[in-house]
DRENDO-1510 file (C-alpha; in Angstrom, 1 decimal, always signed):
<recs>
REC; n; res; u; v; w
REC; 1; UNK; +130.6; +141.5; +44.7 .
REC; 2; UNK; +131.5; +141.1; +48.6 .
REC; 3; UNK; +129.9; +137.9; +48.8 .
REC; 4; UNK; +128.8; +134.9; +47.0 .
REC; 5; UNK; +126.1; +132.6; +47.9 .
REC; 6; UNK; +125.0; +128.9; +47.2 .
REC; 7; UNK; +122.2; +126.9; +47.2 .
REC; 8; UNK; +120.9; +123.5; +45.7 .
REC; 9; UNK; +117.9; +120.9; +46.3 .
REC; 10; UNK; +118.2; +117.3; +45.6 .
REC; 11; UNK; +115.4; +115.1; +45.4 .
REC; 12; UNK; +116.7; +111.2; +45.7 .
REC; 13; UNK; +114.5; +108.1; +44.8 .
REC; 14; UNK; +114.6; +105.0; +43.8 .
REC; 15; UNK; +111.3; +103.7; +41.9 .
REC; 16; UNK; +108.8; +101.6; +44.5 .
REC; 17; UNK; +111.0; +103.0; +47.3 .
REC; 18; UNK; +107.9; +105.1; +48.7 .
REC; 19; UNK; +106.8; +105.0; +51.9 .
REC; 20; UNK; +103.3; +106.6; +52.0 .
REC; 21; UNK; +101.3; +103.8; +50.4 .
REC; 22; UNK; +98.3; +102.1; +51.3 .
REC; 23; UNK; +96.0; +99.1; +49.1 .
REC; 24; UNK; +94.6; +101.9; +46.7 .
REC; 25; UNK; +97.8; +104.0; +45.9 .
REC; 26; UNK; +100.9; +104.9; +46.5 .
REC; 27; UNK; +101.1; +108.4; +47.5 .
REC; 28; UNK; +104.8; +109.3; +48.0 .
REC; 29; UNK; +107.9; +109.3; +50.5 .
REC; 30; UNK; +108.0; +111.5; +53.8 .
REC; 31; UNK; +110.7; +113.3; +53.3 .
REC; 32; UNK; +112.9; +113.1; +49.5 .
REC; 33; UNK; +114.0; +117.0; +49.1 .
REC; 34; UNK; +116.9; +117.7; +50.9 .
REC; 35; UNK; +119.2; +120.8; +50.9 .
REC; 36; UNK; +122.5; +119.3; +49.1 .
REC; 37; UNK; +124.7; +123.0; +49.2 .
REC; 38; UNK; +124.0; +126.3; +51.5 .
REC; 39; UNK; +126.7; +128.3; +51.7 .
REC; 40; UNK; +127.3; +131.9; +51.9 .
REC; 41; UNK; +131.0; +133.0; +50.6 .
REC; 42; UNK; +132.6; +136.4; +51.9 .
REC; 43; UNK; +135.3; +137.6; +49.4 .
REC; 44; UNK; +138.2; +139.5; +51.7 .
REC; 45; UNK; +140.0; +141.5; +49.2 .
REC; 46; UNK; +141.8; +139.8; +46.2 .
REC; 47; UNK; +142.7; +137.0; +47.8 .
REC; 48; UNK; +141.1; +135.6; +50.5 .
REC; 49; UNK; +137.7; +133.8; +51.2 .
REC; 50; UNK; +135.9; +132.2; +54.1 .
REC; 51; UNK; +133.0; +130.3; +52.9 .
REC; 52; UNK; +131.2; +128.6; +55.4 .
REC; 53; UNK; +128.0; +125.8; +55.1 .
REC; 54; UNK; +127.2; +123.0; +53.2 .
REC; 55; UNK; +129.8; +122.2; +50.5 .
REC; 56; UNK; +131.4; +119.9; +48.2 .
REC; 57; UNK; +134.8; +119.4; +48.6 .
REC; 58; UNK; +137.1; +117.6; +45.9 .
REC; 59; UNK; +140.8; +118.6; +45.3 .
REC; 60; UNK; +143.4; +117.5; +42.8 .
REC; 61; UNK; +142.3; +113.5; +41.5 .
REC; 62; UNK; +139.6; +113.6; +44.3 .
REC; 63; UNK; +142.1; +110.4; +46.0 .
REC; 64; UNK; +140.7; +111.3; +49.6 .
REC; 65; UNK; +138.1; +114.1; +48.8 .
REC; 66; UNK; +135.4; +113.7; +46.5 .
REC; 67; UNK; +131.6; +114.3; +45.6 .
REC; 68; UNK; +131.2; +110.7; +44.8 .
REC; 69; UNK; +128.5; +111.9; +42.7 .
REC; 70; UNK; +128.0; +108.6; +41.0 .
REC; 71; UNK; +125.5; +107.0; +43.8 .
REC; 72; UNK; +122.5; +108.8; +44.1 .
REC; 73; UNK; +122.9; +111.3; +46.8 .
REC; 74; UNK; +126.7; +112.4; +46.1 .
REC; 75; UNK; +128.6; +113.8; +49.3 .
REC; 76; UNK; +128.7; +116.9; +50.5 .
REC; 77; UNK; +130.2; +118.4; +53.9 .
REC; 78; UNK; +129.5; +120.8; +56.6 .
REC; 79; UNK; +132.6; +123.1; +56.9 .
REC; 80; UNK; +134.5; +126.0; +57.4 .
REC; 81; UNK; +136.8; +126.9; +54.2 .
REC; 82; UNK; +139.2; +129.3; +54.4 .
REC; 83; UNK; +140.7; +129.9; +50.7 .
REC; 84; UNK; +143.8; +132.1; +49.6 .
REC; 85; UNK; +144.9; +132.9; +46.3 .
REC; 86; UNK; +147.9; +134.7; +44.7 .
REC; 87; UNK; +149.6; +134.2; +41.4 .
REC; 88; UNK; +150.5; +130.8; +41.4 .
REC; 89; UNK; +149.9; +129.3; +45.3 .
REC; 90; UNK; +146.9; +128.3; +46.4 .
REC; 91; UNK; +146.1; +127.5; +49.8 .
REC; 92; UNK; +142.6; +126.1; +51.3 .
REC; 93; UNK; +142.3; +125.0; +55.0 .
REC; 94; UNK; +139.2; +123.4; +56.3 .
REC; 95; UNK; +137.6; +122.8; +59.9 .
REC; 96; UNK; +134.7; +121.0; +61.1 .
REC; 97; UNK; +133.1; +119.2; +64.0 .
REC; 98; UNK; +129.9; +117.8; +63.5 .
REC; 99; UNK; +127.1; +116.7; +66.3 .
REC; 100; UNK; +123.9; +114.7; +65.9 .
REC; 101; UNK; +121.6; +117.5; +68.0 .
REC; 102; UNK; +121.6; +120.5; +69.5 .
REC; 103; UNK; +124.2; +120.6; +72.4 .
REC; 104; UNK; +126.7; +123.1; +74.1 .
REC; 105; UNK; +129.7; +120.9; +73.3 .
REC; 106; UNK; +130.6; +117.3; +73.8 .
REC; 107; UNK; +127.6; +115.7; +72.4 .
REC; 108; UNK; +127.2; +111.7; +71.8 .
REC; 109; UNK; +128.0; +111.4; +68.1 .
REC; 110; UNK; +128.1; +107.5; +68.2 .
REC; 111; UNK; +125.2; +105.5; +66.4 .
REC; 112; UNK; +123.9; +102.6; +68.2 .
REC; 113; UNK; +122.8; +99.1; +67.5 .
REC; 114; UNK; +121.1; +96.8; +69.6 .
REC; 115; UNK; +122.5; +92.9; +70.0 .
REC; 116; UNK; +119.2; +90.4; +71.2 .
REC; 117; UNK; +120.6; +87.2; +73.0 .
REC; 118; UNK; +119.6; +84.7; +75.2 .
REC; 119; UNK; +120.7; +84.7; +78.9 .
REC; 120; UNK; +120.9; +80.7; +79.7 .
REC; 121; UNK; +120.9; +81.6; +83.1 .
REC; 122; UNK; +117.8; +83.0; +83.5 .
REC; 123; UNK; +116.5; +81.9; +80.5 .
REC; 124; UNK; +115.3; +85.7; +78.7 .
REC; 125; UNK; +116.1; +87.7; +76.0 .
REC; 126; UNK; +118.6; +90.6; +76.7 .
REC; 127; UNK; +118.8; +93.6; +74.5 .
REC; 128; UNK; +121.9; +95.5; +74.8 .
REC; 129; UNK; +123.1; +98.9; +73.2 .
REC; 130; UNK; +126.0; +98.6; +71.2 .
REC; 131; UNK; +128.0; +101.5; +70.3 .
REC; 132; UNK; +129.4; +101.6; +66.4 .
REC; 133; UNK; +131.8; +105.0; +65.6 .
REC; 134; UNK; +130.9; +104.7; +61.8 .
REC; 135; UNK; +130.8; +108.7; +61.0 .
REC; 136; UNK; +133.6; +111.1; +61.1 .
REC; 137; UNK; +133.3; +113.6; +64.1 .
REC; 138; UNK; +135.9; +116.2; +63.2 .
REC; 139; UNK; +137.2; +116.9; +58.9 .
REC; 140; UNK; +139.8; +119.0; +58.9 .
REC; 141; UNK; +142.7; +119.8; +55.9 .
REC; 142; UNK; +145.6; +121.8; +54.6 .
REC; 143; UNK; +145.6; +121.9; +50.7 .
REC; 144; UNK; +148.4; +124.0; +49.0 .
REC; 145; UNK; +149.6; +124.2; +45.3 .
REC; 146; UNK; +151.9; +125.6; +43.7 .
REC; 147; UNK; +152.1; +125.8; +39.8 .
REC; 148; UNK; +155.2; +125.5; +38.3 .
REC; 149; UNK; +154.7; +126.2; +35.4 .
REC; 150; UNK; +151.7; +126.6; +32.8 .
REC; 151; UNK; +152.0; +122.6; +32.3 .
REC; 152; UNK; +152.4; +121.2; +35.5 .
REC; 153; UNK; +151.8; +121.8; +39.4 .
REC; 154; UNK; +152.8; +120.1; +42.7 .
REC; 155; UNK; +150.5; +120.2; +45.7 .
REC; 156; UNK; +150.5; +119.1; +49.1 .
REC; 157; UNK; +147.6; +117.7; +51.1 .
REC; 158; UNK; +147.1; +116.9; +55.5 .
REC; 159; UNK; +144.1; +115.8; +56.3 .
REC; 160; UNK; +143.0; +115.1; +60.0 .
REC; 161; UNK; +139.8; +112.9; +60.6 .
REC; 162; UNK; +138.3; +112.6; +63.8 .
REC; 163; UNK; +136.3; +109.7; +64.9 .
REC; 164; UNK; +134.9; +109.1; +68.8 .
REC; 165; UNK; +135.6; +106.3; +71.1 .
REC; 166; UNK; +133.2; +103.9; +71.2 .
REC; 167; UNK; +131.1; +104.2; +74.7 .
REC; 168; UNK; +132.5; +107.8; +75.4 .
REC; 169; UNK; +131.5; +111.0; +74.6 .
REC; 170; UNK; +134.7; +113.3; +75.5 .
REC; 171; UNK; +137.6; +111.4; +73.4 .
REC; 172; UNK; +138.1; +112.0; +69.7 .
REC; 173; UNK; +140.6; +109.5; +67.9 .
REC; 174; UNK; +142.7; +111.3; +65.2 .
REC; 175; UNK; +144.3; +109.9; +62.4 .
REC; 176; UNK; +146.9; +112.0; +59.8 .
REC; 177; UNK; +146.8; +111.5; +56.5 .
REC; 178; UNK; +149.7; +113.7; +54.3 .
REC; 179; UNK; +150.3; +113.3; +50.9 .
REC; 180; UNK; +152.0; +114.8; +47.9 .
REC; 181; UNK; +150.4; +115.1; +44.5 .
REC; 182; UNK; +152.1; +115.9; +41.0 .
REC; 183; UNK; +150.8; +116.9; +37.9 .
REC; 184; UNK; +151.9; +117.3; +34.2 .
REC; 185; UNK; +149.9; +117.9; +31.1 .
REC; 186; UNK; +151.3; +119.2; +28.1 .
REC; 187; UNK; +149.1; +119.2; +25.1 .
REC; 188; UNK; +148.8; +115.4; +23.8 .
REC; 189; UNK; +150.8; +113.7; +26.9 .
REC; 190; UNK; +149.7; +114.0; +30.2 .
REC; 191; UNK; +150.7; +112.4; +33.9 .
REC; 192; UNK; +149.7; +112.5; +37.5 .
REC; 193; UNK; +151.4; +110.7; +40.7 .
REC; 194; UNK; +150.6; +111.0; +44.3 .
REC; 195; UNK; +152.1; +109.2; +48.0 .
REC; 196; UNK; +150.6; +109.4; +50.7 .
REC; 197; UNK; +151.5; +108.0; +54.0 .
REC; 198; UNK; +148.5; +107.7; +57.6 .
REC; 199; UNK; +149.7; +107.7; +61.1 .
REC; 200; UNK; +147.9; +108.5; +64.8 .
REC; 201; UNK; +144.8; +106.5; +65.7 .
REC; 202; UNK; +141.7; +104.3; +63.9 .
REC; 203; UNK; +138.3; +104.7; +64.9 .
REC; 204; UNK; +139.0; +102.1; +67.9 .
REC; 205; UNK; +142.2; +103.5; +69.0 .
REC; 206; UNK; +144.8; +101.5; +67.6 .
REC; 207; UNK; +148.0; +103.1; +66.1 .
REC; 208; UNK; +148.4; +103.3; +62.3 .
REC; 209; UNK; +150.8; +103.2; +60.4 .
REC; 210; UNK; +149.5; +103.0; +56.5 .
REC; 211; UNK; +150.7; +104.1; +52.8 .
REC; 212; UNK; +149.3; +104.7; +49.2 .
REC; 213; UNK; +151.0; +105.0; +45.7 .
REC; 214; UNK; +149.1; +106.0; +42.6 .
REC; 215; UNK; +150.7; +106.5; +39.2 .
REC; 216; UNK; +148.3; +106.8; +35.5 .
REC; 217; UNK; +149.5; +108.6; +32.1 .
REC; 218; UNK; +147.7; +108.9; +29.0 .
REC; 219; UNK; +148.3; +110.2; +25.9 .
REC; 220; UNK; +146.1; +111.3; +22.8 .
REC; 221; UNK; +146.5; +110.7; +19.0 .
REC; 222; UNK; +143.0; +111.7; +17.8 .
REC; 223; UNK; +140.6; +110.2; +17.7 .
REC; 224; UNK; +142.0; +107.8; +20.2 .
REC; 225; UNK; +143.2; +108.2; +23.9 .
REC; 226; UNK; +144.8; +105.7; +25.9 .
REC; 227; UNK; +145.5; +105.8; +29.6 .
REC; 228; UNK; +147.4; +103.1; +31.9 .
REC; 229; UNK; +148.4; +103.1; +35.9 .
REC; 230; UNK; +148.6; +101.5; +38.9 .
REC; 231; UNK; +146.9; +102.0; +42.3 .
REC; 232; UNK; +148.6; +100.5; +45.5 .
REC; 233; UNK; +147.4; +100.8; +48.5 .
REC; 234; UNK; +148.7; +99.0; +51.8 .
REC; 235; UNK; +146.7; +96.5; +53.9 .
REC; 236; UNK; +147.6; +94.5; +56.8 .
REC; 237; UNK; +149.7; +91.2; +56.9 .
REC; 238; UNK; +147.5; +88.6; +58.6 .
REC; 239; UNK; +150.6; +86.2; +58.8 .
REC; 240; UNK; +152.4; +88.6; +60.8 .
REC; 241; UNK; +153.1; +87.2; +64.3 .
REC; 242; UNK; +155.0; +90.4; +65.7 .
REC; 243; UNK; +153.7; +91.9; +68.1 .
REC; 244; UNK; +154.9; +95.1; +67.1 .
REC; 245; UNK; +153.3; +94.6; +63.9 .
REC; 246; UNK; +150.2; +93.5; +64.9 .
REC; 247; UNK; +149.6; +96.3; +67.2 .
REC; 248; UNK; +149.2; +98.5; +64.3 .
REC; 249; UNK; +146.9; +99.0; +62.0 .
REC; 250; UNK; +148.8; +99.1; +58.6 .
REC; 251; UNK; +145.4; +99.2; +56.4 .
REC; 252; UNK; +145.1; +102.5; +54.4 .
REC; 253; UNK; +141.9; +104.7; +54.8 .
REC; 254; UNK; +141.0; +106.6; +51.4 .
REC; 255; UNK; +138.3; +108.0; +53.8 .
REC; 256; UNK; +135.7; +110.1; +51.5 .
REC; 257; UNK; +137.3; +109.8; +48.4 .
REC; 258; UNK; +136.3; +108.2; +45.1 .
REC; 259; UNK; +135.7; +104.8; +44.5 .
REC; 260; UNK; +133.9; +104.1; +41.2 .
REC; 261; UNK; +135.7; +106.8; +39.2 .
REC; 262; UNK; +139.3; +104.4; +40.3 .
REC; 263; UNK; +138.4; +100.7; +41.1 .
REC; 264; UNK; +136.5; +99.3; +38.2 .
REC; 265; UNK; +132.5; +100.1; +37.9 .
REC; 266; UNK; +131.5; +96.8; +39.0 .
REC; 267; UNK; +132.0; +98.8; +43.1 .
REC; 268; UNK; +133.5; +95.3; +43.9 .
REC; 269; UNK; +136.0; +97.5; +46.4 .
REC; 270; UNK; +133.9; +100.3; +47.4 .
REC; 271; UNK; +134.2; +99.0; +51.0 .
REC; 272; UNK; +137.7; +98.5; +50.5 .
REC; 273; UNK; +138.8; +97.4; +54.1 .
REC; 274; UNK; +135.5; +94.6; +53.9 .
REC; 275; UNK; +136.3; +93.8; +50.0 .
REC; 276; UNK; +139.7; +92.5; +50.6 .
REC; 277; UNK; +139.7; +91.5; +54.2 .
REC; 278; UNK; +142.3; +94.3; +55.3 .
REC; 279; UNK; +144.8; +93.1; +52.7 .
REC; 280; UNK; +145.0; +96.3; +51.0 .
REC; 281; UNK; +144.4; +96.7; +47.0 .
REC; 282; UNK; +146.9; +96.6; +44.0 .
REC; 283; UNK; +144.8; +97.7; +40.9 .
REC; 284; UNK; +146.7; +97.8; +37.3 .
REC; 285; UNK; +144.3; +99.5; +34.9 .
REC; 286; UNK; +144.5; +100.3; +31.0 .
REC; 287; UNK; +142.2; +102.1; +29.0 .
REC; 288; UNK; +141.1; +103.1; +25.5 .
REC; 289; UNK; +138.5; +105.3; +24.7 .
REC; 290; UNK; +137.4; +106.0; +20.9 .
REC; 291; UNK; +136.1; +109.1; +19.8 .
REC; 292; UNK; +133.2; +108.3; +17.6 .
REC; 293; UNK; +132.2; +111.9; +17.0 .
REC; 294; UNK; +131.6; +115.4; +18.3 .
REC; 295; UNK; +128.6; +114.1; +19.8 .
REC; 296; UNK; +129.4; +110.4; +20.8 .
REC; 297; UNK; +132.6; +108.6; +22.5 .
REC; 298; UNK; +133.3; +105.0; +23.6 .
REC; 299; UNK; +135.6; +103.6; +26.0 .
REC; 300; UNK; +137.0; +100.3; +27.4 .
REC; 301; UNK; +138.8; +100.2; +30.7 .
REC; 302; UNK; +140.5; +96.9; +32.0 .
REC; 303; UNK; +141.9; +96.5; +35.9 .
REC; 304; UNK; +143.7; +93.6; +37.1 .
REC; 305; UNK; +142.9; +93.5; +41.1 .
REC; 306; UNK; +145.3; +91.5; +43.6 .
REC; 307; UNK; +145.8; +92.1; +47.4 .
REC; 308; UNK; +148.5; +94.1; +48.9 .
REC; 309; UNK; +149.4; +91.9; +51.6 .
REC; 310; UNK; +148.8; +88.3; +53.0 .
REC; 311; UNK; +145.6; +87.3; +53.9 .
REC; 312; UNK; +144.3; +84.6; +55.9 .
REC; 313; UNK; +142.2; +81.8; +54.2 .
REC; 314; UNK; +139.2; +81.3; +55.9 .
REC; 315; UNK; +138.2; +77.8; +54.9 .
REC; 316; UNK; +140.9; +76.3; +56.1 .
REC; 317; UNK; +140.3; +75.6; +60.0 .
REC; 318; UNK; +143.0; +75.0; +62.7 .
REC; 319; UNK; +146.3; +76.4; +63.8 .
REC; 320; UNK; +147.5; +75.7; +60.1 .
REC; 321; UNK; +147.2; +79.5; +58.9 .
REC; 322; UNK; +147.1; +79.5; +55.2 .
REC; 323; UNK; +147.3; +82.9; +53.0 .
REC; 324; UNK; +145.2; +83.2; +50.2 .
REC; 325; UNK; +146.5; +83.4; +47.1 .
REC; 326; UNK; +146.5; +87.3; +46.1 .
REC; 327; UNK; +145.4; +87.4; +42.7 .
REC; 328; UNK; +141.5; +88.7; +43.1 .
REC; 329; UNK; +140.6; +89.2; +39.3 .
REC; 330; UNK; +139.9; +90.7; +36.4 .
REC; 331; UNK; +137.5; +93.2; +35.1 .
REC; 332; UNK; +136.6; +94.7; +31.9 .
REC; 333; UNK; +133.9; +98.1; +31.9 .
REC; 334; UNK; +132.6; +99.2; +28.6 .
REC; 335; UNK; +130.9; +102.7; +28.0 .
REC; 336; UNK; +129.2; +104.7; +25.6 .
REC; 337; UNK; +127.8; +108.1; +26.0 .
REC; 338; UNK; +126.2; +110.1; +22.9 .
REC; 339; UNK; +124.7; +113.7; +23.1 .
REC; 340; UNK; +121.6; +113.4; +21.9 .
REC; 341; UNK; +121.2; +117.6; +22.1 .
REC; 342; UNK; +123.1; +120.2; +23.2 .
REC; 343; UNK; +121.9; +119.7; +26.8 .
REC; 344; UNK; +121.0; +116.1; +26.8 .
REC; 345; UNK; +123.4; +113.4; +26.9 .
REC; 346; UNK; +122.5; +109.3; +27.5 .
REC; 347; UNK; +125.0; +107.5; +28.8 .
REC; 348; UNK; +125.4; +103.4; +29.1 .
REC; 349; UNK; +127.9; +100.4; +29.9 .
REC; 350; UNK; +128.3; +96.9; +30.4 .
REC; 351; UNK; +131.1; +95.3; +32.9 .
REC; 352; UNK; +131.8; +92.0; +34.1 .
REC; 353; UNK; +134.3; +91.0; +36.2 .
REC; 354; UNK; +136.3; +87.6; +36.2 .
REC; 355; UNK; +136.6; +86.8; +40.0 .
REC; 356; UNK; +139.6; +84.3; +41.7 .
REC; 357; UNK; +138.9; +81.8; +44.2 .
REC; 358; UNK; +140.6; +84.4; +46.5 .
REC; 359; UNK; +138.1; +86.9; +46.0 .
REC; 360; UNK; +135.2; +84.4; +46.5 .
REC; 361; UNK; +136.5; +83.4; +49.8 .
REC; 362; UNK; +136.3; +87.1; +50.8 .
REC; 363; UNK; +133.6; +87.3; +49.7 .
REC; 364; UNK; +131.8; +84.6; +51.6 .
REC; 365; UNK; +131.0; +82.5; +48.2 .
REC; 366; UNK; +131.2; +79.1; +47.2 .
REC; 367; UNK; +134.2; +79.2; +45.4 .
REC; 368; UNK; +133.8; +78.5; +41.3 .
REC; 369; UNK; +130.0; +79.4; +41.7 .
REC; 370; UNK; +131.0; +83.0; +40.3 .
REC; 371; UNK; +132.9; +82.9; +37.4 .
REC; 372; UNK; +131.4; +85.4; +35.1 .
REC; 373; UNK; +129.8; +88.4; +37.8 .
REC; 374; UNK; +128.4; +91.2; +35.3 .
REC; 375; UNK; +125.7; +94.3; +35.6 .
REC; 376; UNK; +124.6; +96.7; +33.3 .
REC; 377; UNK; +123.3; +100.3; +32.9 .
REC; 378; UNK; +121.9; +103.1; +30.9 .
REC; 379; UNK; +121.9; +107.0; +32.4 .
REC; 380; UNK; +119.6; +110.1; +31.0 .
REC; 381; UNK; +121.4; +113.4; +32.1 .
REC; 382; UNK; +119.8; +116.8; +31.2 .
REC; 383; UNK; +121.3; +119.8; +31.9 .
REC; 384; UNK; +118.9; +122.4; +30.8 .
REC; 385; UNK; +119.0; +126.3; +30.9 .
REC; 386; UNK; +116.3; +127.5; +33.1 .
REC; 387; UNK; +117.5; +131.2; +33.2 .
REC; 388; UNK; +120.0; +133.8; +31.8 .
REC; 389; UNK; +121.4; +136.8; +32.4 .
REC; 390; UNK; +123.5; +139.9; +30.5 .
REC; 391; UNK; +123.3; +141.7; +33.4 .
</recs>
């Protein structure tokens, strides 16, 4: 073959969400089905690709790139891929540069919001257009591994994310992202480690200067498996008074990468910047997950969450500055998941999360009107057959 090609539909809904309704019925949505992948792949010899379209991208422990498939439209990206492969190196490179309509080049990517207040001079309503750079501009990467050996690998990662100035349509803010990532998995013990380290600019221009650490092992004794690790991830110090310091933004973007999959299923820290108020995250996490049989499994996961850095308290009012304390909680997520037949599995869990007053105040609640935050769910996943070749 000199060419692959792919191509997938997605149909996203939530139940009552419909839009086409009136008192006697409710007909249905004005647009659902969307085109999730199109891509065409041209195979260069051995080893090299260029595959170009609509794509998922997720590499190594999916830290900065992922298909977040979890919520219900997953992620996908509109890219360039070029891919080389030989004996044991790998090497991907990505480009991109998205716009909102059809334009020769330098299009307004920004989305807009409009502010309503009230002119007390003249006594009327002004509406104003506010800018809001919320959507990456310009993906682009450098992924190379090298294998080194047939239990472990070590691979490095650049990523370069472009965002636009606010009010302008011909500046592009970039920020660097590089990162090393290690791997080893022999046949009951198993490891993986990454740092990574931002620099250049945030979406509003200011300097950055931001780290992340992640460390988890596991090991198996059948029919048990145990996994424990720690996620740090830097944040800003909001009792920092040096100007030098302040200047920069020392929070660390983990940009399109996975959230539920890493910070506890509750999604407490999805937003992560929002969720802990710039402070950054540290997330120790255990796990055990019992193998019930070939067709069932249940696991128990446990995070403790603090914050990285200092945060302000915002009840306390004044000059007096007080940090909160940075303990944020504790959180326990329970899962089952039983294969009902060879193609259909159902899948369910409970979690509940044990908040601090800290994370309260973040989170704009009374504090000690929380103590026991929990959710539940139950999934049906078919994957069926629906054709088959020999040929």
């Amino acid at each position: 073959s000199k060419f692959n090609v792919g191509i997938s539909l997605q149909d996203v809904r939530v139940w009552g969400d419909e839009q086409l309704y009136s008192s006697t019925g409710v007909f249905g949505d004005k647009a659902s089905i969307e085109m999730k992948e199109g891509w065409i792949e041209l195979l260069a010899g051995k080893h090299n690709a260029f595959k170009i379209g609509r794509q998922f991208f997720s590499y190594e422990d999916a830290r900065l790139l992922a298909k977040r498939n979890w919520n219900q439209n997953a992620l996908a990206y509109d890219a360039f891929l070029y891919k080389f492969s030989k004996n044991d190196l790998k090497l991907h490179v990505g480009l991109s540069i998205n716009n909102n309509k059809e334009n020769v080049f330098g299009g307004d990517y920004n989305l807009y919001d409009e502010i309503i207040y009230l002119d007390t001079i003249t006594n009327t309503l002004i509406t104003q257009k506010v800018s809001i750079s919320s959507r990456i501009q310009s993906l682009n990467f450098l992924y190379l591994s090298k294998a080194l050996n047939e239990k472990s690998h070590l691979s490095f990662f650049a990523l370069a994310t472009g965002f636009q100035k606010p009010d302008t349509k011909g500046t592009i803010y970039i920020k660097g992202t590089y990162g090393l990532f290690f791997k080893y998995a022999p046949e009951n013990f198993g490891m993986r480690t990454g740092i990574y380290y931002q620099n250049g600019k945030n979406k509003i221009g200011q300097n950055v200067s931001a780290y992340m650490f992640n460390f988890c092992g596991n090991f198996t004794f059948d029919p048990f498996s145990v996994e424990a690790g720690l996620d740090y991830i830097s944040g800003q110090d909001a009792l920092n008074e040096n100007e030098n310091y302040k200047n920069k933004d020392h929070f660390f973007d983990i940009f399109y990468g996975a959230r539920h999959k890493y910070y506890g299923f509750m999604d407490y820290f999805s937003n992560m910047r929002i969720a802990t108020d710039n402070g950054g995250l540290v997330d120790f996490y255990c796990g055990l997950k019992y193998k019930l049989s070939d067709k069932s499994d249940l696991s128990l996961d446990y995070h403790y969450f603090s914050l990285q850095n200092r945060v302000s308290d915002p009840t306390v009012e004044g000059e007096m500055n007080k940090a909160l304390n940075k303990a944020l909680g504790s959180e326990l997520d329970l899962v089952f998941g039983i294969k009902i037949f060879k193609e259909v599995k159902i899948s369910g869990g409970f979690s509940f999360l044990l908040p601090t007053e800290s994370l309260e105040k973040i989170q704009g609640v009374e504090p000690g009107s929380s103590k026991f935050a929990y959710w539940g769910w139950i999934m049906l996943t078919a994957r069926p057959t629906l054709f088959s070749s020999s040929q």
